[in-house]
N, C-alpha and C positions, 0 to 999 in steps of 0.2 A: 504494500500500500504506500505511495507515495506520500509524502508529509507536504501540507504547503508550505510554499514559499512566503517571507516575510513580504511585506511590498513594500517596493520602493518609494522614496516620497520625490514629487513631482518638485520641478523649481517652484511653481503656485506653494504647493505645501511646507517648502522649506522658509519661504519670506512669509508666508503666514504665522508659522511659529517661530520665527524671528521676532514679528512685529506684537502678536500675542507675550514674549516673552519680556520686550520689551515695556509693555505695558504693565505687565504685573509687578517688576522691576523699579518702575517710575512711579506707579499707582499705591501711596500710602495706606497700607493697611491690608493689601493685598497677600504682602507673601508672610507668611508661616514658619514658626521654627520647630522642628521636632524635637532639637535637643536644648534644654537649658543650661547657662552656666552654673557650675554649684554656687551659692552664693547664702550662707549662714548668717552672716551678719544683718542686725537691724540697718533697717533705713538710717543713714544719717542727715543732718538740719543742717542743710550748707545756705553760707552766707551768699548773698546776691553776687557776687564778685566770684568766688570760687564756682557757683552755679556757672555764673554766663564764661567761664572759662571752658568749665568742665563740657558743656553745650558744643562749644566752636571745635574741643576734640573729638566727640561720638560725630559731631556731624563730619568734621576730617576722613574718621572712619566710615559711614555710612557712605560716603560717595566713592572711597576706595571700594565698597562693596560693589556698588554700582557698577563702576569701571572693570571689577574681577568678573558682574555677570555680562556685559556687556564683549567684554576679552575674550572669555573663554567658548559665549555662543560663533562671536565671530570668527575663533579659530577653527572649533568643530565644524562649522560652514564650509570651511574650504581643505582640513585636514584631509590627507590621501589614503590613511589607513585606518581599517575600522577600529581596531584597538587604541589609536592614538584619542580618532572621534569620540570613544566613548568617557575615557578618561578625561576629556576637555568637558561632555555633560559631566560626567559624574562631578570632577570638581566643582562645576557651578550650580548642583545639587546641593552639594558640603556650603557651598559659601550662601545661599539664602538663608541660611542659618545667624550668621554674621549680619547679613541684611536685617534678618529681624529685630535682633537682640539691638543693634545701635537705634533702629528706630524705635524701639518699645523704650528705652532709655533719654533718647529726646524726648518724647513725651513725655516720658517722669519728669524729665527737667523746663517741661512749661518751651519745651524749643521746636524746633520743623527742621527735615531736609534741607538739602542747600538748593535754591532755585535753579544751580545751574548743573544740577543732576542729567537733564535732558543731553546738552549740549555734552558733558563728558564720558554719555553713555554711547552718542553717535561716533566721538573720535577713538576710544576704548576700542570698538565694533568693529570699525575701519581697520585699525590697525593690529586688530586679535586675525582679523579675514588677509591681512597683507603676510602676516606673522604664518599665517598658516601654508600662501601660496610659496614660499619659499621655503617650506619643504618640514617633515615632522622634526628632523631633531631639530633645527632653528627654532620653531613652533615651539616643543618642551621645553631648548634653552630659554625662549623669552617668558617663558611661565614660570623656570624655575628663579631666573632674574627678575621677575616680578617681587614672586611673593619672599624672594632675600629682602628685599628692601622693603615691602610691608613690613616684616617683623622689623626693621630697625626701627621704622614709625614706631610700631606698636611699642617698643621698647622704650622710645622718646617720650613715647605718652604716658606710659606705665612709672617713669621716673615726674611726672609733670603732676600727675594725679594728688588729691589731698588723700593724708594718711586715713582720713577717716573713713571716705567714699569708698568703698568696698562692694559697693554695687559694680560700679563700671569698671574698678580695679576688674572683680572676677569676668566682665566679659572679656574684656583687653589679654587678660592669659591665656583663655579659652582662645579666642582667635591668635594666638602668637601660638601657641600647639600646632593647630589646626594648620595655618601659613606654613611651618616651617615642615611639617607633614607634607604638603602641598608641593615643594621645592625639592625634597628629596626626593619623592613620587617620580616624578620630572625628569631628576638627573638621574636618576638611577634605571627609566624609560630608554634613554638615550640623548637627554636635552646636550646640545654643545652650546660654550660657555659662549658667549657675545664677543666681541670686541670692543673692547673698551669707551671708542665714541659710540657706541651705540647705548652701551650702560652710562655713560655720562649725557647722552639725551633726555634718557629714560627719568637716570635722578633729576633733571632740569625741567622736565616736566610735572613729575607727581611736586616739584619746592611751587610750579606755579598754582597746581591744583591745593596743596596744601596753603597755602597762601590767600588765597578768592573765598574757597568753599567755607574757611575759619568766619568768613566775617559775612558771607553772604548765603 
């Protein structure tokens, strides 16, 4: 007895869930976390100044999310091999997790998104799908060189945080696991390391994203 075949999805079907995913991605309160960070400690009373600090970091983070779902569909868009394709979904399964937790955490803190989530999910996309045409190990290396440099953010932030805020403390670790999970993944795939001006693009552009997203 013959088994069916899986079907293939049509270019229609592939910019549909593109722009479907996109929208869940952009759309506040859409995406879901299945997993929570541990986090024991009571709520703590932060002072307005510590709040709107603490604000300008989840939201730093949340648009890095953004950018990871944005990255990683556009790599699988144009990846060549189905195992490479699936590990670029799956990680951006793992990372709406991250998605949620920094927006469930703006909201504790009385904050929003950064408005210009749209505009860094389209160049994210662009260059996950540029990232990909040029071939899988290129592809893993720029994924596993992403998420190096997320965790040193997260590490910056992790040192920035008030001792007492141990809410956001415990998602910032949870996601610095997770990231550096994400980067070995990668190189141990077959990513190849970048070239240098390319990692110094890279860092030049997440100082301009961290820079705008902090204040807008």
């Amino acid at each position: 007895m013959n088994m069916p075949r899986s079907r293939q999805l049509s270019p229609l079907d592939k910019l549909l869930s593109s722009a479907d995913n996109a929208l869940r991605t952009l759309t506040p309160g859409t995406t879901k976390a299945e997993r929570q960070p541990r986090d024991d400690a009571p709520a703590a009373a932060l002072k307005d100044p510590d709040r709107h600090h603490i604000a300008g970091l989840m939201r730093i983070n949340h648009t890095g999310e953004v950018c990871a779902q944005a990255l990683y569909q556009g790599q699988a868009s144009t990846a060549s091999l189905p195992h490479v394709r699936h590990a670029m979904e799956q990680a951006a399964r793992e990372e709406e997790d991250h998605l949620a937790w920094c927006e469930d955490r703006l909201r504790e803190l009385n904050s929003a998104p950064s408005k210009l989530n749209p505009l860094f999910y389209a160049m994210s996309f662009g260059i996950g799908a540029l990232a990909g045409l040029a071939g899988d190990r290129w592809s893993l290396g720029f994924v596993a060189e992403t998420e190096h440099q997320v965790v040193r953010h997260l590490e910056d932030h992790l040192q920035q945080l008030p001792a007492d805020d141990q809410r956001s403390r415990a998602i910032l670790e949870q996601m610095r696991v997770d990231e550096l999970k994400h980067a070995v993944t990668a190189e141990g795939a077959g990513g190849a390391a970048l070239p240098p001006p390319i990692r110094n693009m890279m860092s030049l552009m997440s100082k301009v994203m961290t820079w705008s997203t902090y204040r807008v």
